[in-house]
C-alpha positions as CSV (number, residue, x, y, z in Angstrom):
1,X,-28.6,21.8,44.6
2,X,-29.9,21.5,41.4
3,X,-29.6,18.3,39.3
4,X,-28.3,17.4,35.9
5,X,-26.9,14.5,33.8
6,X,-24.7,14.1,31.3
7,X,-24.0,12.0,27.9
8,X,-27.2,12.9,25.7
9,X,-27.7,14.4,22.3
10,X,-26.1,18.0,22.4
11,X,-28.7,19.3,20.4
12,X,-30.6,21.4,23.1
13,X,-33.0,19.0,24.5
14,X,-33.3,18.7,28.1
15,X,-29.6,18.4,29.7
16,X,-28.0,18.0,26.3
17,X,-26.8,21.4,26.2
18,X,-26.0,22.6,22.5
19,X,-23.0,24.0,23.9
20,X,-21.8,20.8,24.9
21,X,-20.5,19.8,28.4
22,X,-17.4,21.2,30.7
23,X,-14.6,19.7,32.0
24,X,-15.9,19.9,35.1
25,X,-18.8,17.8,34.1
26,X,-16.8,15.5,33.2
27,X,-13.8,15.0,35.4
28,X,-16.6,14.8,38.1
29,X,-18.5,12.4,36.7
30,X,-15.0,10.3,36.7
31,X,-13.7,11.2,40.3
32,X,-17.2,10.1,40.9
33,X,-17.9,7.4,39.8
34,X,-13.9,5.7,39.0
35,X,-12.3,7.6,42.5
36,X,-15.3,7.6,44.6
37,X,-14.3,11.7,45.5
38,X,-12.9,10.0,48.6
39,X,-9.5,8.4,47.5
40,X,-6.1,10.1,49.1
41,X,-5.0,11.5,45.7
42,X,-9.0,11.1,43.9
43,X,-7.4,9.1,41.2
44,X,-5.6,5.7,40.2
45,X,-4.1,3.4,37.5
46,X,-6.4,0.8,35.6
47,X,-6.0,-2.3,37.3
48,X,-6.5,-4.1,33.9
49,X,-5.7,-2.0,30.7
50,X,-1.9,-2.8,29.5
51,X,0.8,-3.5,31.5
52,X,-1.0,-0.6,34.4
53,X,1.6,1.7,34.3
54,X,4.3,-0.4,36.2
55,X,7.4,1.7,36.4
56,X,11.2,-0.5,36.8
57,X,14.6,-0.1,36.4
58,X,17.9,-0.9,38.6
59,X,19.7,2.6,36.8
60,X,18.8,5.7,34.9
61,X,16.4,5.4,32.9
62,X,13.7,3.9,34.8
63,X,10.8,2.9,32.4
64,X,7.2,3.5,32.7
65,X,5.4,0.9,31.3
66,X,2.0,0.8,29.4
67,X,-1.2,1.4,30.9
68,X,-4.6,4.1,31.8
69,X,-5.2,6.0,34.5
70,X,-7.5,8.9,35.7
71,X,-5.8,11.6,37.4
72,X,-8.3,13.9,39.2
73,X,-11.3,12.7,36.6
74,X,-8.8,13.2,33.2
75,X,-8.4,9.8,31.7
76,X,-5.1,8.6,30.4
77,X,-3.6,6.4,27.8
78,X,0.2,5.5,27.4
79,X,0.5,2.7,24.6
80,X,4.0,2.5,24.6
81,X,7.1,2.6,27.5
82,X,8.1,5.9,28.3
83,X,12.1,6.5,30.1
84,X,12.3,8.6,32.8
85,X,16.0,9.9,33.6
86,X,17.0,10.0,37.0
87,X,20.3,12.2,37.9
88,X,23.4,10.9,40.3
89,X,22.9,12.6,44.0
90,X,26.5,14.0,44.4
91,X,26.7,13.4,48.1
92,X,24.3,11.5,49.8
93,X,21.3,9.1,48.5
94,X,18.1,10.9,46.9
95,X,14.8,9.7,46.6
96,X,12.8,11.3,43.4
97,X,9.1,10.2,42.9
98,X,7.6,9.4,39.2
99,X,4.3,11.0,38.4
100,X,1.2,11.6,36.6
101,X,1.1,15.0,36.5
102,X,-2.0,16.8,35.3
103,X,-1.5,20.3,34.2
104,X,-4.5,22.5,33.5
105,X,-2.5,25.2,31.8
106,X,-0.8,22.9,29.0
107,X,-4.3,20.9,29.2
108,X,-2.0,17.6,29.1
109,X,-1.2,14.4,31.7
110,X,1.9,13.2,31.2
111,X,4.6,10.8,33.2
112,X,7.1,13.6,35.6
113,X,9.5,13.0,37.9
114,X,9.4,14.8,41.1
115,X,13.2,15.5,42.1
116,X,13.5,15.0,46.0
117,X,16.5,16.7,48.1
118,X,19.5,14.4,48.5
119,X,19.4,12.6,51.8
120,X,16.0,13.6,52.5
121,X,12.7,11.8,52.1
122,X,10.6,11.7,49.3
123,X,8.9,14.8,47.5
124,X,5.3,15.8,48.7
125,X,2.4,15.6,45.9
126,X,1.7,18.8,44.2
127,X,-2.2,18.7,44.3
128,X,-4.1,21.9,43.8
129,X,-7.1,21.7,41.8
130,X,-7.4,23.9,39.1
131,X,-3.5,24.3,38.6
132,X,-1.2,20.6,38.8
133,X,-2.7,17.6,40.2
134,X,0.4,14.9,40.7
135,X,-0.4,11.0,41.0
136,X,2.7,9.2,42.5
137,X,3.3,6.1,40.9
138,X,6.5,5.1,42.2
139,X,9.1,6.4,44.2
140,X,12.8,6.3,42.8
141,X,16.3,6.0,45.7
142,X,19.4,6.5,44.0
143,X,22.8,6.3,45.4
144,X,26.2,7.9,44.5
145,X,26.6,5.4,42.6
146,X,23.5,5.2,40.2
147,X,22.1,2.6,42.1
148,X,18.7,2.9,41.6
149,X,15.8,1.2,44.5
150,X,12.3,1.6,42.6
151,X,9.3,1.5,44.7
152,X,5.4,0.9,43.9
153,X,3.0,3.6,44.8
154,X,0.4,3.2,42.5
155,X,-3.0,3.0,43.7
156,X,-5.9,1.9,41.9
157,X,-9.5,2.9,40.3
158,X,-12.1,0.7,41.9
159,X,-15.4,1.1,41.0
160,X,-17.7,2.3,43.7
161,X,-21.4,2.8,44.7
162,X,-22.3,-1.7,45.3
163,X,-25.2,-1.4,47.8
164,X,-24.3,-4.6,49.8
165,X,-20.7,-3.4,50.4
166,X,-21.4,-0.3,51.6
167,X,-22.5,-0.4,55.4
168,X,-19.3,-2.3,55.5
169,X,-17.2,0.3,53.9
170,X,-19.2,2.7,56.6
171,X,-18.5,0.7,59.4
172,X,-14.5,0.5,58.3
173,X,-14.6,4.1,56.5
174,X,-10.3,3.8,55.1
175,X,-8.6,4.6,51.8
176,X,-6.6,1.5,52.6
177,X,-9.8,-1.0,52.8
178,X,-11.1,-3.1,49.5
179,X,-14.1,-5.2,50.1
180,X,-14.8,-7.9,46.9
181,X,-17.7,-9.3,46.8
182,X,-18.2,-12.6,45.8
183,X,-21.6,-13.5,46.7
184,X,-24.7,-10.8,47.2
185,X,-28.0,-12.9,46.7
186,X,-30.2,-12.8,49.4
187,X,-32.2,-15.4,47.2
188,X,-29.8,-17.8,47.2
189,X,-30.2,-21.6,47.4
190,X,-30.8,-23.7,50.7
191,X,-27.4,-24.7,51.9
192,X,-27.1,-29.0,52.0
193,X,-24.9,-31.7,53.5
194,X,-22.8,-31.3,50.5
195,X,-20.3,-28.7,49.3
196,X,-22.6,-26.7,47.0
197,X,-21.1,-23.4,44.8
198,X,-23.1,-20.2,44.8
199,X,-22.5,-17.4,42.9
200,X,-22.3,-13.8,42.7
201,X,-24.8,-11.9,40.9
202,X,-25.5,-14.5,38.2
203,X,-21.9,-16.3,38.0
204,X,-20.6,-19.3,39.6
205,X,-17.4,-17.2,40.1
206,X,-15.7,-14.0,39.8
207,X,-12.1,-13.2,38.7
208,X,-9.9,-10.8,40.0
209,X,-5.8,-10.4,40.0
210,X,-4.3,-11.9,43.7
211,X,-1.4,-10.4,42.5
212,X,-3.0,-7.1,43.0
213,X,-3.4,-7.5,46.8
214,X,-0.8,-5.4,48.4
215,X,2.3,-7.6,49.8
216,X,1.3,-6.2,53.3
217,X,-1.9,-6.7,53.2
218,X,-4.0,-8.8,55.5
219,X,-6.7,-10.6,53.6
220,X,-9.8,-11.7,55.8
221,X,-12.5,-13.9,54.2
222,X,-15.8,-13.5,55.6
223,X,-19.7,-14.6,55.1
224,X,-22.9,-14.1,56.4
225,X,-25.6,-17.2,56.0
226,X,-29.2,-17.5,57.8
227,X,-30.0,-20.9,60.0
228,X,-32.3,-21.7,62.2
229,X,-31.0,-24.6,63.1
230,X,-27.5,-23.8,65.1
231,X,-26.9,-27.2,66.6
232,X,-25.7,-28.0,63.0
233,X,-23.7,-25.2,61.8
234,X,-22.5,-24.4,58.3
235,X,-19.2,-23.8,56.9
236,X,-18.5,-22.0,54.5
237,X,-15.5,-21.4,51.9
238,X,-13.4,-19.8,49.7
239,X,-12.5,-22.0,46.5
240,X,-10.5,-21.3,43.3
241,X,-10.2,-23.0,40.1
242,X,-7.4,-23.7,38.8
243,X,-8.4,-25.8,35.9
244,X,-11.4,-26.1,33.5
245,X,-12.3,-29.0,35.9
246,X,-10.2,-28.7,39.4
247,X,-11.5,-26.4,42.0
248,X,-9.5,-26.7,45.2
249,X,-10.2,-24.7,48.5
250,X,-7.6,-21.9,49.6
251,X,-6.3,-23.3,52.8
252,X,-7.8,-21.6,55.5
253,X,-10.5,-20.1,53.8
254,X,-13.3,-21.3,55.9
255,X,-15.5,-19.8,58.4
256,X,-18.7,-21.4,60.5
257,X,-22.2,-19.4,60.7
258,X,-23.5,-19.4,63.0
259,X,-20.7,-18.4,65.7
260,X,-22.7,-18.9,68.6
261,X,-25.9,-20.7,69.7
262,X,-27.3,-17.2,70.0
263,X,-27.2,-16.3,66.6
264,X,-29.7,-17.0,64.1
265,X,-28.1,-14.7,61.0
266,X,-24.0,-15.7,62.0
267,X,-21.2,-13.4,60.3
268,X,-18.2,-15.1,60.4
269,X,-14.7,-13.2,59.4
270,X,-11.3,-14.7,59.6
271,X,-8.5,-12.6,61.5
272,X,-6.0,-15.3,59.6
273,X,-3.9,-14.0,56.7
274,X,-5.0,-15.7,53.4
275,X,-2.6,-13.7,51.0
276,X,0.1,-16.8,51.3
277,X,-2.8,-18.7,49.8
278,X,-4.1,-16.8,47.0
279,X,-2.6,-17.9,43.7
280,X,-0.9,-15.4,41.7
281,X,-2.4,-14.3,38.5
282,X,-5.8,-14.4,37.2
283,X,-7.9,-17.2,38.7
284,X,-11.7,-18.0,39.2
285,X,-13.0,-17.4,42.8
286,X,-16.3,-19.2,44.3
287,X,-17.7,-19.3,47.0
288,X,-18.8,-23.1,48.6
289,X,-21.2,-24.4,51.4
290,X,-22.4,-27.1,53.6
291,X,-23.6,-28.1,56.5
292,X,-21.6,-30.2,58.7
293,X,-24.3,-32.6,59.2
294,X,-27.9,-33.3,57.5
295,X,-29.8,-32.1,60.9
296,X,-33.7,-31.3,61.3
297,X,-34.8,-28.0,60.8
298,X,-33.8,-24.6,58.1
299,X,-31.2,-25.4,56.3
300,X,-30.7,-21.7,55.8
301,X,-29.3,-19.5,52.8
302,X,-25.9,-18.1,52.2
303,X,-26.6,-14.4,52.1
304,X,-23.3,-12.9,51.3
305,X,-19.8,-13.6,51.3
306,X,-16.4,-11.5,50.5
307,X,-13.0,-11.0,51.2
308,X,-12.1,-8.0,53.3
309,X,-8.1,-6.6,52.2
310,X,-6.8,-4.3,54.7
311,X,-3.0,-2.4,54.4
């Protein structure tokens, strides 16, 4: 296979091609790097541009709010709500999907619905490569009576390739499983008697959107710390701040390493459901340790530690 790059000078030099690059180039280069070429539909919504494409409405029209998306490696914009009629089944309940539809004949994405058949279930994708790629980012029931029932489908862009996550994403190979990673420093600091924060690739914390976690999901929190001293384990937990100056732990969020008396590099995972106990909205997540007592020996390192979402 041979190899190339992309994004220099066009001007004939090396893989700057004075012709410029394709669309294939570059709708690759986006599944790639943005879809991971192993997502169910190989595209998503932008978790944080706009209002990410949120679609609502109780009767026709359901709106389709702001946001970006890449659908099949063709980035897309919408800066302003977009209506979407829905017709009135005329005997039994119908369920029509909304769409990104990318269409490589009118060279356009643009928000479509997907009419379903009246008491049947909801359209399939239209996905061919080359032709009409769909994205489904709701699906819309409607009764007799113009009730309309909208539900989320979106899924969304994640950006892949973070060496410490990977084996894990290997050993739990699923469209439906999102590792964050909130510590990876296998340089960290000697874990002490008291709670100490570590951080995550040069910050004491990392943000992310709870209410982004699926309402079904399970949400495990897990760590992996090195001791040689397993009479006196280590706990270690999830914390959030909720002020400038406040950080409180999220109930439940703890886990010992070592497990056993065996282990000298523990990994600990919770099978308890944290997602009642991650605040909703955009908070600051860290990371704490400690050892339970001030015993003899290693005091160890806190190697890594994440939170493992499953749907």
């Amino acid at each position: 296979m041979a190899e190339s790059s992309i994004g220099w000078t066009t001007d004939g030099t090396g893989d700057g091609s004075a012709s410029g690059y394709t669309m294939a180039q570059f709708t690759e280069w986006q599944r790639m790097l943005m879809a991971g070429l192993t997502g169910a539909d190989l595209s998503g919504v932008a978790p944080d541009y706009l209002n990410k494409l949120a679609v609502t409405g109780t009767s026709t029209p359901v709106a389709v709010n702001t946001g970006g998306a890449i659908v099949y490696g063709f980035p897309y914009f919408n800066n302003a709500s977009v209506n979407v009629a829905v017709s009135t089944p005329s005997v039994s309940t119908r369920i029509d999907r909304v769409v990104l539809r990318a269409s490589w004949a009118a060279q356009t994405v643009r928000i479509a619905l997907v009419a379903g058949a009246e008491g049947g279930a909801a359209p399939a994708l239209t996905q061919t490569a080359g032709t009409t790629w769909e994205m489904s980012l709701a699906t819309v029931s409607i009764t007799t009576g113009g009730v309309i029932t909208v539900t989320d489908t979106r899924e969304w862009l994640t950006a892949v390739g973070d060496g410490t996550v990977t084996q894990a994403k290997l050993a739990t190979p699923s469209p439906t499983t999102t590792i964050i990673p909130l510590i990876q420093d296998p340089n960290s600091p000697a874990i002490t008697s008291a709670w100490g924060s570590f951080t995550m690739m040069g910050l004491s914390t990392v943000a992310f959107d709870a209410s982004k976690i699926p309402s079904n999901a399970t949400v495990k929190f897990g760590a992996i710390a090195s001791t040689n001293n397993v009479s006196d384990p280590t706990l270690i937990r999830l914390a959030y701040r909720a002020s400038s100056t406040t950080q409180n732990a999220v109930t439940g969020g703890e886990v010992s390493c070592p497990q056993t008396s065996s282990e000298t590099s523990g990994l600990a995972v919770l099978t308890a459901d944290l997602r009642a106990n991650l605040p909703a909205g955009v908070q600051s997540y860290c990371v704490q340790a400690k050892k339970t007592t001030a015993g003899s020996g290693i005091d160890g390192s806190l190697w890594a530690a994440f939170l493992l979402i499953e749907w």
